[in-house]
Backbone of each chain as ProteinMPNN parsed JSONL, in Angstrom:
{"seq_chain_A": "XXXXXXXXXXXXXXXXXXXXXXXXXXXXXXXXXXXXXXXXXXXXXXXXXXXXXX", "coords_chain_A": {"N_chain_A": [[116.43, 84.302, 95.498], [115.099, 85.564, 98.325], [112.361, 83.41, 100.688], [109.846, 83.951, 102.526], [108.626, 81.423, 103.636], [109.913, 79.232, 104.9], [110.115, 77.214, 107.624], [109.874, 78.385, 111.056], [112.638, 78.882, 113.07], [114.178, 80.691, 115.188], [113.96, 82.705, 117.82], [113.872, 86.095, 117.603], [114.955, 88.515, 119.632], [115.121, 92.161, 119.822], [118.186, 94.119, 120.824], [117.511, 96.654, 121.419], [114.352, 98.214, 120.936], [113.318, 95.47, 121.999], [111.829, 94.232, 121.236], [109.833, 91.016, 120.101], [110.041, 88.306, 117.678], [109.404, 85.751, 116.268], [111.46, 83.677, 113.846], [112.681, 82.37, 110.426], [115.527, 81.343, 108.693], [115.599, 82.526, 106.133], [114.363, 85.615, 106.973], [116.49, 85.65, 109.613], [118.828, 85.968, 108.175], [118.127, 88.609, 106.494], [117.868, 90.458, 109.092], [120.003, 90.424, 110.335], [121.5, 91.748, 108.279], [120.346, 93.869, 107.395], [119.063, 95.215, 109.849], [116.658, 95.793, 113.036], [113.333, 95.8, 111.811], [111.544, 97.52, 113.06], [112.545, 99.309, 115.43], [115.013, 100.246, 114.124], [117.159, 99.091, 115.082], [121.229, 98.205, 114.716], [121.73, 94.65, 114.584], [122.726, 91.661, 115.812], [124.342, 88.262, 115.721], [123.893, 87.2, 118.427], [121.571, 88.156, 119.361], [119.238, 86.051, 118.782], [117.597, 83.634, 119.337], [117.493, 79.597, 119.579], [114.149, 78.418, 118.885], [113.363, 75.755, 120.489], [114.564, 75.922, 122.809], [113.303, 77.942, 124.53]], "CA_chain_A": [[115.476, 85.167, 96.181], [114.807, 84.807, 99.531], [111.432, 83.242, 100.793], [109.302, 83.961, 104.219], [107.652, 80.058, 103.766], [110.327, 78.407, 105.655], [109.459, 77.075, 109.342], [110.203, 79.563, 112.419], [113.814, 78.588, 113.956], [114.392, 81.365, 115.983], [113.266, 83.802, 118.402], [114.526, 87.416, 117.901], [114.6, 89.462, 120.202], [115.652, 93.209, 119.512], [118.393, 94.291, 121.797], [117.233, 97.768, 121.718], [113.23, 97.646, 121.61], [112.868, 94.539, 122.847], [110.796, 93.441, 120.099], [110.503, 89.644, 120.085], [108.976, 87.665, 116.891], [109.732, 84.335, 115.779], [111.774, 84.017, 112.392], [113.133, 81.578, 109.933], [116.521, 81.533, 108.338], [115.496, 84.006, 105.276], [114.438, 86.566, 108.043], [117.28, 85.929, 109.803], [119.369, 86.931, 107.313], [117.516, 90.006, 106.549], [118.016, 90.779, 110.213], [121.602, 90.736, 110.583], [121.542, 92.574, 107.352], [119.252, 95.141, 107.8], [118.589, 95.897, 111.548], [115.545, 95.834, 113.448], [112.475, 96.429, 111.318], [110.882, 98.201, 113.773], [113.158, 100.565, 115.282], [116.125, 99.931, 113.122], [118.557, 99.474, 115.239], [121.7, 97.194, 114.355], [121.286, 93.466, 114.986], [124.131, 90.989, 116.099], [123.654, 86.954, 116.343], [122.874, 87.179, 119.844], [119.755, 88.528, 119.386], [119.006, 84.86, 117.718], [117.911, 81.91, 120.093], [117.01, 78.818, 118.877], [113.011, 77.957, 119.193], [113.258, 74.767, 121.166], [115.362, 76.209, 124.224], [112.863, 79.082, 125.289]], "C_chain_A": [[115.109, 84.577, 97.534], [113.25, 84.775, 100.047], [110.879, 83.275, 102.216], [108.48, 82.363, 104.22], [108.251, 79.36, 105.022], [109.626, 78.095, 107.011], [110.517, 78.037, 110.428], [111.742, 78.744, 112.812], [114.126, 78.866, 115.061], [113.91, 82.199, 117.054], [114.116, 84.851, 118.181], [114.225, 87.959, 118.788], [115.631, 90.803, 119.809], [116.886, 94.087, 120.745], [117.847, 96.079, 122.127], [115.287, 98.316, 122.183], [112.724, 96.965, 121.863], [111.868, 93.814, 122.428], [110.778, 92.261, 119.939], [109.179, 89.336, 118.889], [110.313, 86.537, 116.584], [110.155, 84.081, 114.508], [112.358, 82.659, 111.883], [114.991, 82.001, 109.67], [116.567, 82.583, 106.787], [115.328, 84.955, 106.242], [115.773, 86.954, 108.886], [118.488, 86.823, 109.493], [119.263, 88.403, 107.133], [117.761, 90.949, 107.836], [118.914, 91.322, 110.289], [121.987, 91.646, 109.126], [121.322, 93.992, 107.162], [118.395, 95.712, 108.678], [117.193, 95.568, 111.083], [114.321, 96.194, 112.864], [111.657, 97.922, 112.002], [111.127, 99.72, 114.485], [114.544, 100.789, 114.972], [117.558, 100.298, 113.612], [119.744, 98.253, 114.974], [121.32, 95.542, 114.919], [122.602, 92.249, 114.729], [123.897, 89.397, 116.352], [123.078, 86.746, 117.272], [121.903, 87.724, 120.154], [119.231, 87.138, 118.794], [118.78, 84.081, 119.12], [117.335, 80.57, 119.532], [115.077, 78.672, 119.685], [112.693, 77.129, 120.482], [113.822, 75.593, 122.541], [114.539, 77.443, 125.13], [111.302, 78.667, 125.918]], "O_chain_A": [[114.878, 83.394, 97.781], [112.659, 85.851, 99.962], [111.469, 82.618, 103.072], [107.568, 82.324, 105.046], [107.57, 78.964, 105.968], [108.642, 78.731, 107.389], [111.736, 78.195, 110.368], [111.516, 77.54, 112.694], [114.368, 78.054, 115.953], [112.727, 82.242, 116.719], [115.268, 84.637, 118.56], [113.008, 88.022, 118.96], [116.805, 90.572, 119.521], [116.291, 94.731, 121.609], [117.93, 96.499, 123.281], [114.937, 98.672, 123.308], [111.539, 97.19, 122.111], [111.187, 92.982, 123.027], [111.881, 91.935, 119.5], [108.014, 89.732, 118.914], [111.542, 86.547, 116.655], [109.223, 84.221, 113.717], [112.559, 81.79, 112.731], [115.587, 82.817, 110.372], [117.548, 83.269, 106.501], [116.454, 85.343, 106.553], [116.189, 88.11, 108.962], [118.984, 87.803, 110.048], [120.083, 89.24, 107.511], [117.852, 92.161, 107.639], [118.979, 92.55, 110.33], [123.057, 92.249, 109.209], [122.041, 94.94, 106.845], [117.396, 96.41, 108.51], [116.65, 95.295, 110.012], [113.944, 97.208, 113.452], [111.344, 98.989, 111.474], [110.494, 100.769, 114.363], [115.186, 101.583, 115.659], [118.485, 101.014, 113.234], [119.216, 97.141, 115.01], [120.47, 95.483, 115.807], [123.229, 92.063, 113.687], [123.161, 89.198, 117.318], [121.961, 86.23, 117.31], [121.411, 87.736, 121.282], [118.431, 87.512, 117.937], [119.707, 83.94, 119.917], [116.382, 80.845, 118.804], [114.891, 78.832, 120.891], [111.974, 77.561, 121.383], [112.901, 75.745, 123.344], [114.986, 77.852, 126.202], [110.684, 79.471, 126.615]]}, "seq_chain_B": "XXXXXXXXXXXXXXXXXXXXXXXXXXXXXXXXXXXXXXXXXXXXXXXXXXXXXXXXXXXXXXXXXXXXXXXXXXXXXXXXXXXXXXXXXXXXXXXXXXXXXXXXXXXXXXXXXXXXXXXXXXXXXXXXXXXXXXXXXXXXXXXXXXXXXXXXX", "coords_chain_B": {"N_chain_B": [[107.881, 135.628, 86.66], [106.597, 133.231, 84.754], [104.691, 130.24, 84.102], [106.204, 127.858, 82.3], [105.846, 125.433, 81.091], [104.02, 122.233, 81.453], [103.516, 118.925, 82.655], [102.886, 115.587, 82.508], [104.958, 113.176, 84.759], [106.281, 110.737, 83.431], [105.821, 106.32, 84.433], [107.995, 105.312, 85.264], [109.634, 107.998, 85.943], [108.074, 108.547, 87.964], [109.215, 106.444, 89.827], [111.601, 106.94, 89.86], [111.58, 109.582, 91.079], [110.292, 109.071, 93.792], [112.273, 107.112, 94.565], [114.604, 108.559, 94.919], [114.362, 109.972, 97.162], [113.309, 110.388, 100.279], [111.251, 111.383, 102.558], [108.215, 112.75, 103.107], [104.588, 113.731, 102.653], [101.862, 112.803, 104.467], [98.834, 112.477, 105.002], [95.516, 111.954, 106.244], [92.443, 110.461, 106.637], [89.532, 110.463, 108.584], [86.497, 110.149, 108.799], [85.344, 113.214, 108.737], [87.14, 114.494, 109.499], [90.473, 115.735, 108.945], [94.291, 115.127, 108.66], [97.637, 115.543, 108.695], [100.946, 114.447, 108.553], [104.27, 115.007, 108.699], [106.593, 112.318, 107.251], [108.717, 109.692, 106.701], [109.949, 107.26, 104.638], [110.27, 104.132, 102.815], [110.445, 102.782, 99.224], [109.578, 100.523, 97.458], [110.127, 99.752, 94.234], [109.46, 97.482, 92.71], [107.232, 96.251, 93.537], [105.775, 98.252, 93.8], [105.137, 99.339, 96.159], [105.009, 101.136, 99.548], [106.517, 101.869, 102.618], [106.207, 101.947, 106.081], [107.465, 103.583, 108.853], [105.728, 104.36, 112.201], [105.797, 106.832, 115.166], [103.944, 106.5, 117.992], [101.422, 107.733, 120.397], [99.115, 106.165, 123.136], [97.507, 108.235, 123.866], [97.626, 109.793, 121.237], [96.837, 112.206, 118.676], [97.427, 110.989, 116.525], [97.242, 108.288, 116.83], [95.061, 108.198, 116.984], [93.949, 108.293, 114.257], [95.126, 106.349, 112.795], [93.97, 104.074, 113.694], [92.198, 102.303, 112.196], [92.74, 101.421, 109.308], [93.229, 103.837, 107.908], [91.665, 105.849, 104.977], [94.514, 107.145, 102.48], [96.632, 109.387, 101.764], [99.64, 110.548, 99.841], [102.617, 112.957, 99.501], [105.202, 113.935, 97.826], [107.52, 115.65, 96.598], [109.646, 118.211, 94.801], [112.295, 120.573, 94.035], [113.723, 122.707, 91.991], [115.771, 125.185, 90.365], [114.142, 126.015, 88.884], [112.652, 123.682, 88.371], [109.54, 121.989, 89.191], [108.756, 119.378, 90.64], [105.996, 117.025, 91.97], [104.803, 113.836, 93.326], [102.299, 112.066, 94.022], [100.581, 110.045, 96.098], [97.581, 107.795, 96.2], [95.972, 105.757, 98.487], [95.038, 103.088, 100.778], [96.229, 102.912, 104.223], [97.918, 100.06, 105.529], [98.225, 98.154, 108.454], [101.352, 96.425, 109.206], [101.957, 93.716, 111.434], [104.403, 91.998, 113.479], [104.175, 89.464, 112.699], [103.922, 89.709, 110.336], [106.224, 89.843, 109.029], [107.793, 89.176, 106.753], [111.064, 88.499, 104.967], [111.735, 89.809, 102.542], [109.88, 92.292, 103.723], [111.236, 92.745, 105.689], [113.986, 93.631, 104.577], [113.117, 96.118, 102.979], [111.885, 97.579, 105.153], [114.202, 98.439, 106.315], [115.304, 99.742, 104.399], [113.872, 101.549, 104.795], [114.662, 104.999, 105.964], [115.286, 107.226, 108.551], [114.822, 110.246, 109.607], [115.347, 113.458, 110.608], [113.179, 114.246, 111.782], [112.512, 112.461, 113.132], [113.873, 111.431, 115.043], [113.612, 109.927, 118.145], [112.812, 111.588, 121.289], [112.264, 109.47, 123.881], [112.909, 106.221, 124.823], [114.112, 103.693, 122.976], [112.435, 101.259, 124.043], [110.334, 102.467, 125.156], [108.556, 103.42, 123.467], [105.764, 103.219, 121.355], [106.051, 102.056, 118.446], [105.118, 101.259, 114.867], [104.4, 99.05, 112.441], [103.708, 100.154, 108.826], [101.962, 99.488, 105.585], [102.243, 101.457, 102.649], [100.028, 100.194, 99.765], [99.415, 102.144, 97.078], [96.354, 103.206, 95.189], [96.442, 104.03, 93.272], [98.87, 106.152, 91.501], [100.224, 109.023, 90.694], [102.064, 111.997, 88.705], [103.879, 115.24, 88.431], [105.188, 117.234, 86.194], [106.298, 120.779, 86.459], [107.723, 123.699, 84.651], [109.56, 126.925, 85.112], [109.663, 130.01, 84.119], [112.432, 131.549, 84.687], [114.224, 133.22, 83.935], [112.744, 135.439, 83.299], [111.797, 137.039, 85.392], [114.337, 138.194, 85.537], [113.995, 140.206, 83.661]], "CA_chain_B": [[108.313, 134.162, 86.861], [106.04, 132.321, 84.022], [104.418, 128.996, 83.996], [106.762, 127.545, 80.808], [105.435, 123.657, 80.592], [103.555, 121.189, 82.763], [104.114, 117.837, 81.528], [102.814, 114.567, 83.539], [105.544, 111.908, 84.849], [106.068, 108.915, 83.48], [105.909, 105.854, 85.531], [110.041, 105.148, 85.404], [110.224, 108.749, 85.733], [107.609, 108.63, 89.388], [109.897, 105.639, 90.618], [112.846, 107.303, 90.155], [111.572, 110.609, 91.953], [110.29, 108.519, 95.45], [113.523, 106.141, 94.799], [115.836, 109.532, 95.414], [113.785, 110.751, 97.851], [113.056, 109.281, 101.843], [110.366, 111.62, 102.848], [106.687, 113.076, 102.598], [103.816, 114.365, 103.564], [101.569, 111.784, 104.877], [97.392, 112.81, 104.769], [94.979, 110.772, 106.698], [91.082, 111.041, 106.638], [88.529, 109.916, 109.141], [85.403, 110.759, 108.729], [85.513, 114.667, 108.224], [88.569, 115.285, 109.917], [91.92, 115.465, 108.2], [95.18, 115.121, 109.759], [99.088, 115.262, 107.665], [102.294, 114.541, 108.806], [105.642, 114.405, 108.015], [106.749, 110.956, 107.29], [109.769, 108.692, 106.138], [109.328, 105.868, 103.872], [110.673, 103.046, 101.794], [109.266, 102.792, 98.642], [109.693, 99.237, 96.202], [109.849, 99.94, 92.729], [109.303, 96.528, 91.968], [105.928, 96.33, 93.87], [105.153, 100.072, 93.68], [104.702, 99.989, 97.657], [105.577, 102.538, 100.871], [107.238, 101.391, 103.42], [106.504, 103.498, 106.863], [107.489, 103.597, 110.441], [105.004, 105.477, 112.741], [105.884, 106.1, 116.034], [102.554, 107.336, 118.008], [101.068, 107.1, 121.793], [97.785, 105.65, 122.948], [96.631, 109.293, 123.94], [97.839, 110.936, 120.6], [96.126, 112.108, 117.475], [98.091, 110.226, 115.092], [96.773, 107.232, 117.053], [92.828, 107.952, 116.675], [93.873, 108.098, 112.913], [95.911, 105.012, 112.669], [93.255, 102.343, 114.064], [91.452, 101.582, 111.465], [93.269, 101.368, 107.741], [92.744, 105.036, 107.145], [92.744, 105.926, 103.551], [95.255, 108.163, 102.869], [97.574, 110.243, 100.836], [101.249, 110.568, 100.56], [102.69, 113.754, 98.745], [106.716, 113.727, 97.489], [108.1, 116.797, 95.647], [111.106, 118.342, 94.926], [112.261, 121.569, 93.124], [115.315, 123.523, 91.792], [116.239, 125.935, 89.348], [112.802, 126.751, 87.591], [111.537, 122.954, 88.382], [109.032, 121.591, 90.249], [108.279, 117.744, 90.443], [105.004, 116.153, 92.707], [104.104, 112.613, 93.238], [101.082, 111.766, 94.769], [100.035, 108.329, 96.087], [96.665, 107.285, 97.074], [95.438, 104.361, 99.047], [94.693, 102.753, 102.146], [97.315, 102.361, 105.027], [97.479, 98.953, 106.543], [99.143, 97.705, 109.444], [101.754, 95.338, 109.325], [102.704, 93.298, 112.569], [105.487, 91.25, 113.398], [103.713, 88.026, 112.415], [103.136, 89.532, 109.125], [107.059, 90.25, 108.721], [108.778, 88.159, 105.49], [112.725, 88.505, 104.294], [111.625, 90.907, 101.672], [109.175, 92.981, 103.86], [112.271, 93.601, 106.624], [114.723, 94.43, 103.634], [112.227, 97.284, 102.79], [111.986, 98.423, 106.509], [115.814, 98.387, 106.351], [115.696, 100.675, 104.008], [113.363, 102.994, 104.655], [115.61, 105.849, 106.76], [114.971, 107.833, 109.699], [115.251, 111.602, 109.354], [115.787, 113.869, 111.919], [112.292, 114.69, 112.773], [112.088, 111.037, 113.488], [114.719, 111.058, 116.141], [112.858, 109.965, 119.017], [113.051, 112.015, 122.493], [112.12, 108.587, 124.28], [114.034, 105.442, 124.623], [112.922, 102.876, 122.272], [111.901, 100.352, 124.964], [109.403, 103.168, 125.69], [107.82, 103.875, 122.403], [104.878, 102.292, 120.452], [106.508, 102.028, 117.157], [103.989, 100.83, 114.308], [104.773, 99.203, 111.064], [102.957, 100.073, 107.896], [102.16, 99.63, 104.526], [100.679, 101.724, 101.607], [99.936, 100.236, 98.733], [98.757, 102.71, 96.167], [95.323, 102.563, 94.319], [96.859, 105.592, 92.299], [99.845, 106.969, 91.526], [100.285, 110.291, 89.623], [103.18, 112.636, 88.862], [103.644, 116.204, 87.222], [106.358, 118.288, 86.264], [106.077, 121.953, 86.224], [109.169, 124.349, 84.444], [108.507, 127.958, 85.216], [110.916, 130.404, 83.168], [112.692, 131.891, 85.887], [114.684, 134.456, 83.246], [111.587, 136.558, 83.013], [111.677, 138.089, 86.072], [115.244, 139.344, 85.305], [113.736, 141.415, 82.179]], "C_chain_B": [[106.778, 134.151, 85.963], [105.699, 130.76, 84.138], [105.181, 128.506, 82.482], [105.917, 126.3, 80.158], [105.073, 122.86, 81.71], [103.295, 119.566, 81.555], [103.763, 116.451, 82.852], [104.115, 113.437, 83.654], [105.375, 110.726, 84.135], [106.071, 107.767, 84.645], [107.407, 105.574, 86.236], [110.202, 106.816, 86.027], [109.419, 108.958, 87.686], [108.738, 108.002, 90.181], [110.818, 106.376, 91.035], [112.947, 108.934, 91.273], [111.25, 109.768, 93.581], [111.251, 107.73, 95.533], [114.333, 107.638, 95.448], [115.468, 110.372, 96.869], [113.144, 109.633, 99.42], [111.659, 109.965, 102.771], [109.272, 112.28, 102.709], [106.148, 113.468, 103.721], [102.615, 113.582, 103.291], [100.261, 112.197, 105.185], [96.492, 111.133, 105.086], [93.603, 111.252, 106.815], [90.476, 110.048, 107.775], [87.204, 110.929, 109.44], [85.534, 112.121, 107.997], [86.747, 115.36, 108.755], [89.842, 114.639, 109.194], [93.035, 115.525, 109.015], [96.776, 115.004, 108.733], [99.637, 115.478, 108.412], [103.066, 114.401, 108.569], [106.305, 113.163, 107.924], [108.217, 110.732, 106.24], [109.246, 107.666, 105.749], [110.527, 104.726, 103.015], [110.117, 102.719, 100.851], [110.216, 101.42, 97.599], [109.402, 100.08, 95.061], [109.208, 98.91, 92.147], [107.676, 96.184, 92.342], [104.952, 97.688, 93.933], [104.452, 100.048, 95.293], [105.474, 100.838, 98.604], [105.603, 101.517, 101.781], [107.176, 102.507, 104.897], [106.281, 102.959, 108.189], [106.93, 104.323, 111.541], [105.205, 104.958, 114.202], [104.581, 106.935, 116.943], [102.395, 106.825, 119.784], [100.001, 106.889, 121.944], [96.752, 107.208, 123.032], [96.599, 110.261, 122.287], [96.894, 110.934, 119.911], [96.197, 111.633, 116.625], [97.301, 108.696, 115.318], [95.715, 107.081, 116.76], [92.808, 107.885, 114.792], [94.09, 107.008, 112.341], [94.92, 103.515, 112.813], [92.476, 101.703, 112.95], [91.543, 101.759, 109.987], [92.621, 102.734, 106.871], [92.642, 105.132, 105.711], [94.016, 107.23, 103.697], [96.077, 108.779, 101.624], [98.807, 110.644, 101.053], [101.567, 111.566, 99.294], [104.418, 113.824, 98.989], [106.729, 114.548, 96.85], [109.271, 117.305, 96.293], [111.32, 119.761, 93.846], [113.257, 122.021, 93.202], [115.305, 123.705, 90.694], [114.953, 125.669, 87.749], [111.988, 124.988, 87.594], [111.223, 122.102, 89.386], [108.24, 120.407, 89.893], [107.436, 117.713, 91.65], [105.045, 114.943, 92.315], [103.122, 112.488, 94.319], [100.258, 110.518, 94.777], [98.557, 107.958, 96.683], [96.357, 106.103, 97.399], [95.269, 104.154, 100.295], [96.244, 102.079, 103.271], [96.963, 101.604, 105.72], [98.568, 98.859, 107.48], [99.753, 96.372, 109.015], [102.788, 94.998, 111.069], [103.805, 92.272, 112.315], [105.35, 90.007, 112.624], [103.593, 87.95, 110.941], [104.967, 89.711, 108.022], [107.265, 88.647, 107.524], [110.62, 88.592, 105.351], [112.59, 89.866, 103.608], [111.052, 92.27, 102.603], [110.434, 93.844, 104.855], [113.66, 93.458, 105.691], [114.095, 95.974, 103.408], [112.064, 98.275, 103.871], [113.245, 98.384, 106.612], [116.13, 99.429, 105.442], [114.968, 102.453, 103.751], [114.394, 103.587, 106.308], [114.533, 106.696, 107.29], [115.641, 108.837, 109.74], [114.988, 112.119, 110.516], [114.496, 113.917, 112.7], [111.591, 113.009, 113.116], [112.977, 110.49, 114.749], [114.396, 111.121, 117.782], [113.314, 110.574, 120.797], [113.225, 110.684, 123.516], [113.182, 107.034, 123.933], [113.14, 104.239, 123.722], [111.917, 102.107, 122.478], [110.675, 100.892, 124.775], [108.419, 103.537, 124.561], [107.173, 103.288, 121.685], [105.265, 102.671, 118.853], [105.775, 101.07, 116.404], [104.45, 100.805, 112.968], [104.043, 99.077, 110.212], [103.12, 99.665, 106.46], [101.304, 99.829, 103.715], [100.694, 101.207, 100.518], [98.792, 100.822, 98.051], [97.886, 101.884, 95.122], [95.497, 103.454, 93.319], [98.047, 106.291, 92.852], [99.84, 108.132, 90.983], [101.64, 111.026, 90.708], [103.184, 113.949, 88.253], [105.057, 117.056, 87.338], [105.856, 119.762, 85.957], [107.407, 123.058, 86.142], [108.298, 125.67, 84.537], [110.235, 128.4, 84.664], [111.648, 131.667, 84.304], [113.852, 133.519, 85.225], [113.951, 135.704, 83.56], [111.865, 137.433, 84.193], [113.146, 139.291, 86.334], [115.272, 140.005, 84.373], [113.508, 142.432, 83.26]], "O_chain_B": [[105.871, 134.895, 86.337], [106.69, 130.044, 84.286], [104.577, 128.883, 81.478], [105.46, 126.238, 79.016], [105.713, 122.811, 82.761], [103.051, 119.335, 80.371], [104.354, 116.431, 83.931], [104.312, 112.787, 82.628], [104.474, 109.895, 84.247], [106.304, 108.164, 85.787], [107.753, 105.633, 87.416], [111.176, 106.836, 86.779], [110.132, 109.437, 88.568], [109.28, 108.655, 91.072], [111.037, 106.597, 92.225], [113.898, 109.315, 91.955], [112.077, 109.95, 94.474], [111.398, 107.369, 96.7], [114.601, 107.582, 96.648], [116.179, 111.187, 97.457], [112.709, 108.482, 99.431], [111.065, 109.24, 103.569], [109.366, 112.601, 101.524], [106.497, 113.597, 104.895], [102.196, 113.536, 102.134], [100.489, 112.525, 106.349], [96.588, 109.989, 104.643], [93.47, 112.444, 107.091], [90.923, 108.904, 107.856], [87.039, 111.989, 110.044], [85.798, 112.164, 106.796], [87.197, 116.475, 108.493], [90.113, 113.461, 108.96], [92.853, 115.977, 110.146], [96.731, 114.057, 107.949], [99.39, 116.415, 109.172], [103.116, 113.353, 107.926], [106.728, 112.947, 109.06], [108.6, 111.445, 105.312], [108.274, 107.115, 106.266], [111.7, 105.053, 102.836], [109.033, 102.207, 101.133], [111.362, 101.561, 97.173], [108.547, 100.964, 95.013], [108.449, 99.117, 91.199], [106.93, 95.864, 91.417], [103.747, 97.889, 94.08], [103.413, 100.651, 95.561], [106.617, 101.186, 98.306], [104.903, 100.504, 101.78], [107.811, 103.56, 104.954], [105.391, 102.221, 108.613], [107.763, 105.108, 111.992], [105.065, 103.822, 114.655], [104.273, 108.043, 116.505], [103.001, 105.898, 120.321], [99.335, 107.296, 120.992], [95.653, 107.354, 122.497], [95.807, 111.185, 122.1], [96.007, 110.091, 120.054], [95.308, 111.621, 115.774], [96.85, 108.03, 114.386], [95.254, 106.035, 116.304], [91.83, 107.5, 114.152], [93.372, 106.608, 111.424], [95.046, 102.399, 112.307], [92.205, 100.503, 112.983], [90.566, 102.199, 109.381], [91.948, 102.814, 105.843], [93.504, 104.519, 105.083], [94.303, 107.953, 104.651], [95.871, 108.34, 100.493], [99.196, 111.047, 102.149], [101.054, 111.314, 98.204], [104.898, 113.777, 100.122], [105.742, 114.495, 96.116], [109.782, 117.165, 97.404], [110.515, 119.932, 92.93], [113.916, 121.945, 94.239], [114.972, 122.857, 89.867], [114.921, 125.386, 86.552], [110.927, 124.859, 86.982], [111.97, 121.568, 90.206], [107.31, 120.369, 89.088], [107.942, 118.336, 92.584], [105.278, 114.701, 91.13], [103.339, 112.88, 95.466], [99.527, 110.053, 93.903], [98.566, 107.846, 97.909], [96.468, 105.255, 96.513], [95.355, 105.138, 101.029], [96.984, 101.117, 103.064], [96.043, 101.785, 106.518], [99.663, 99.4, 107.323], [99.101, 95.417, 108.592], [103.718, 95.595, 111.611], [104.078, 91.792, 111.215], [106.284, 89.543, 111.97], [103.334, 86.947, 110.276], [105.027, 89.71, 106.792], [106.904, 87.477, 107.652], [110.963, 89.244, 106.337], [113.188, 90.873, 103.987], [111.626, 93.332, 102.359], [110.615, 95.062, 104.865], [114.582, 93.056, 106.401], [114.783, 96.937, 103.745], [112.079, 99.494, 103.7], [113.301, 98.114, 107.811], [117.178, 100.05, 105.619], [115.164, 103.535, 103.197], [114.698, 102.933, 107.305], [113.4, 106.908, 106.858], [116.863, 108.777, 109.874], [114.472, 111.469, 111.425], [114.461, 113.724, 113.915], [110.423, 112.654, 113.273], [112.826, 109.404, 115.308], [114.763, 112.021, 118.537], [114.132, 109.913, 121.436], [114.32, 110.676, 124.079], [113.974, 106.895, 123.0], [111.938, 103.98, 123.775], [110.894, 101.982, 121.804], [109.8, 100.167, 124.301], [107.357, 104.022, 124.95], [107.87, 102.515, 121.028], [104.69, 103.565, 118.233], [105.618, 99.986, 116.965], [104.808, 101.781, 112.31], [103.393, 98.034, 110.27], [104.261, 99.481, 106.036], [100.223, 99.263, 103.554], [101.584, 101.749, 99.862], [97.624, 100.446, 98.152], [98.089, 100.834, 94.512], [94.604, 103.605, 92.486], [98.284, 106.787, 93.953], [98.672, 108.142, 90.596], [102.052, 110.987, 91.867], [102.37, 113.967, 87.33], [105.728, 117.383, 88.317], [104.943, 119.857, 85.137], [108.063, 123.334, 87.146], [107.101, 125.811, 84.289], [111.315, 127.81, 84.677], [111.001, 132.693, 84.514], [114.129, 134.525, 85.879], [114.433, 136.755, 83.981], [112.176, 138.6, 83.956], [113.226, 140.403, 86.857], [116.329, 140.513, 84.0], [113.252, 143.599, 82.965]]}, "name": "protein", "num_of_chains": 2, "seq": "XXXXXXXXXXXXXXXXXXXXXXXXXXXXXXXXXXXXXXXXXXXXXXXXXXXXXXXXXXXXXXXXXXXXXXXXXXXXXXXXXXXXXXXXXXXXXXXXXXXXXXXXXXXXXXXXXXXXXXXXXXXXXXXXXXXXXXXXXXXXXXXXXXXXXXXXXXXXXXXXXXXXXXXXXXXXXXXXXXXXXXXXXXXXXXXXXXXXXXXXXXXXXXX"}
């Protein structure tokens, strides 16, 4: 089962609305899985940056 | 046409009607004014929650409803060949923001679908898109068979 506890990794950003939140590696997943929560559009690694670099 | 049998849902038998089913009609109260709209959802079986994407502007009406964890009401039915199924959810719609997202919560928004009257004129960039969630303080279900012979006597 996958858990939201982990620590943040990433930044998403959405390439379509531009939605940016901060995610772990369960989220991630979910991401590239199951598009954009928001306005659900597909989602491709490069929407992924690491934390540290932004 | 006859009323034959009205017969309440079970709870397996609610799930399985909002599991086959993606949208509703969406009832919001403030104060004395009422307000329903058509809505898409995602609904857990396993948590018995709704799943809903609202997209709204700062001038609209949906918005003066939205600010403050309306309660609300969500109505699902379905009918064919003499029967007619309701579900009816009550509770309070909260907001969930990004911060509040989990693994599970954007599986659930992944699967709630986007029907046509959800196909936004605007580009997404441009649109205040708002994610919710109801969890019901009450569910209820009812079936109603009506004898649909009769009226060919």
């Amino acid at each position: 089962m996958m858990t939201g506890s982990a620590a943040n990794e990433y930044v998403f950003e959405c390439p379509q609305c531009e939605e940016q939140f901060e995610v772990n590696d369960g989220m991630r997943d979910a991401l590239l899985e199951r598009g954009c929560p928001v306005c659900t559009a597909s989602v491709s690694p490069t929407a992924f940056s690491p934390v540290s670099t932004r | 046409m006859s009323l034959d049998q009205q017969t309440n849902l079970s709870s397996d038998d609610v799930d399985a009607l909002l599991s086959r089913h993606e949208t509703g009609v969406l009832s919001l109260a403030k104060a004395d004014e009422p307000y329903a709209i058509p809505i898409s959802y995602g609904y857990d079986t396993v948590g018995g929650r709704f799943y809903l994407r609202l997209v709204s502007t700062p001038e609209s009406e949906k918005r003066a409803f939205l600010t403050s964890s309306p309660d609300a009401r969500l109505v699902v039915q379905e009918s064919g060949e003499g029967v007619y199924r309701s579900v009816i959810a009550t509770g309070t719609l909260e907001r969930v923001s990004t911060d509040d997202l989990t693994p599970e919560r954007i599986v659930q928004y992944g699967q709630a679908k986007r029907p046509l009257f959800e196909i936004w004129a605007d580009t997404k960039r441009d649109l205040d898109i708002q994610l919710f969630e109801l969890v019901p303080e009450s569910v209820s279900g009812r079936e109603v068979r009506v004898d649909l012979d009769e009226d060919a006597k």
